[in-house]
Phi, psi and omega in degrees: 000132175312126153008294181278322166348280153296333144323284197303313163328289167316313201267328198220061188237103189266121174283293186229103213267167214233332214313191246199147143301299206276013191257337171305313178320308193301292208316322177271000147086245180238008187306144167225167200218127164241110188292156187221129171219109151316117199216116211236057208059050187233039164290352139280353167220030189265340172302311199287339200285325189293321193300328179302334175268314178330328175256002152264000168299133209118304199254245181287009179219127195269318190221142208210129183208137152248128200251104182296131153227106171064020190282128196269007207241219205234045173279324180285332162325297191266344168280309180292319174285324153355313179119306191312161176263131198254121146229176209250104182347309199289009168285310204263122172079015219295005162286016155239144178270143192290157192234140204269131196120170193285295177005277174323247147053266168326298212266292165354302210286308174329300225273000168221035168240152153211043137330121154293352181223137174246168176215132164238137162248125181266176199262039188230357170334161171223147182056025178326098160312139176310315188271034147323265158345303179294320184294312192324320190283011220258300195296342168257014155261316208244005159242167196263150170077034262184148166215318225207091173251129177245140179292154145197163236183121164311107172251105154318123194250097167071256182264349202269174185282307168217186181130355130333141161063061173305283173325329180307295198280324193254324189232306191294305225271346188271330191281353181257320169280344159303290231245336178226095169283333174289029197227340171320346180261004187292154156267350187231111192246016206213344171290143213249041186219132183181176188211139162208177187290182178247351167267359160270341200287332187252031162256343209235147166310163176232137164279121185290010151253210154351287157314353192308282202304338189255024183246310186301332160324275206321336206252288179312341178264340172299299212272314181232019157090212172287299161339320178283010190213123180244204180177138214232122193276147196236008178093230197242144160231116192246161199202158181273135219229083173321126184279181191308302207285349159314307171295337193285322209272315165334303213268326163283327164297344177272300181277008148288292160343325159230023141308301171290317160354299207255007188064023176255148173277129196283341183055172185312146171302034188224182165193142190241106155258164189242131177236146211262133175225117177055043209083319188237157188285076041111027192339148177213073167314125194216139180298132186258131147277126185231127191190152178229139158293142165289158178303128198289350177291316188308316183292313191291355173284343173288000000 
């Protein structure tokens, strides 16, 4: 592991984070926290995910929103009897036309939050734990200089004890020890639970796919160093568990991303996978979007 890795590693690592509900409150002040969950077709598990947060609204957490992209199935349905507040992307910025992925979304829920602080969950959890949140919020209420907190976390793959966070293992950790080796010690870079301030998150570009979490690293070790960033064990996390070729499209919008990160050319928008028809093997070509939102301080500033 690079040097500064480790260090960092050592100071902004919580293995068994200890803090209170009730001691995050006094810390957070006059401070206000808005949770954000991103959501596609996701009514089967975005109620539970909601429930798990629902009972700190009011107290640590001010505003609880599922920001809809498109979901065709009773997600927006099943969010509002839940207790949360529902908008539609095409709500939000709506003079702009949406460009399709959680980015958007993501990069969207500023401009129809007003947290000083966010915590993103994604809705497809299974099993949420309740202290999700709390862990997420405890290094950016009670350390100073703190921006950017990331989960990280046991992911089960179907039944088994881990094999989760494929992508992880095979694409974001090699590319992070290539091209930002001081960034090797995050463990989960790809993940979609994490919490930041709202004057970093709305300094920094958003990749409108995939790419989001590891461009928001990426961005945030630029603008506030190392220091500005911890990461908090969040236990077990379960999930619906994406088939191979779903990651293939994953795993090019994440190395376009950071690729332009890095000042490397994002290369053509595409990827040619192959699928077997009667025997034979198949090219199957799909268009990639690799596109970034501007940081929203700027757009809100016109």
């Amino acid at each position: 592991m690079h040097p500064d890795a480790r260090a960092w590693f050592d100071e902004r690592t919580w293995q068994s984070p200890s803090w209170t509900v009730a001691e995050l409150l006094v810390a957070k002040g006059s401070r206000t926290v808005s949770v954000v969950l991103p959501a596609l077709d996701e009514e089967a598990t975005v109620g539970a995910v909601i429930a798990s947060v629902r009972p700190l609204l009011g107290t640590l957490v001010d505003e609880l929103l599922v920001i809809d992209s498109g979901s065709t199935d009773r997600t927006a349905e099943v969010s509002a009897e839940a207790g949360a507040r529902v908008v539609h992307r095409d709500e939000v910025l709506s003079e702009l036309e949406p460009l399709p992925g959680k980015g958007e979304v993501l990069w969207r829920s500023l401009a129809a939050t007003t947290g000083d602080l966010l915590v993103f969950l994604d809705s497809d959890l299974v099993d949420p734990n309740p202290d999700f949140v709390p862990k997420l919020l405890g290094p950016l209420l009670l350390t100073p200089d703190v921006q950017l907190v990331k989960g990280f976390y046991r992911r089960p793959l179907s039944t088994e004890a881990s094999g989760g966070g494929r992508v992880t293992e095979l694409m974001a950790r090699p590319l992070l020890s290539t091209l930002r080796p001081e960034l090797t010690g995050v463990i989960q870079p790809l993940g979609g639970e994490y919490a930041g301030s709202r004057a970093l998150l709305e300094a920094v570009p958003f990749a409108s796919g995939y790419g989001v979490e590891i461009g928001l690293l990426l961005d945030a070790h630029s603008i506030v160093g190392l220091p500005g960033i911890a990461q908090v064990n969040l236990g077990v996390r379960r999930h619906r568990n994406q088939p191979l070729p779903a990651l293939g499209l994953m795993a090019r919008q994440i190395l376009g991303t950071v690729l332009s990160r890095c000042g490397l050319p994002a290369g053509a928008g595409a990827l040619t996978q192959f699928v077997e028809v009667a025997g034979e093997w198949l090219p199957d070509t799909t268009s990639v979007e690799v596109a970034d939102r501007p940081p929203m301080r700027e757009l809100l500033v016109r």
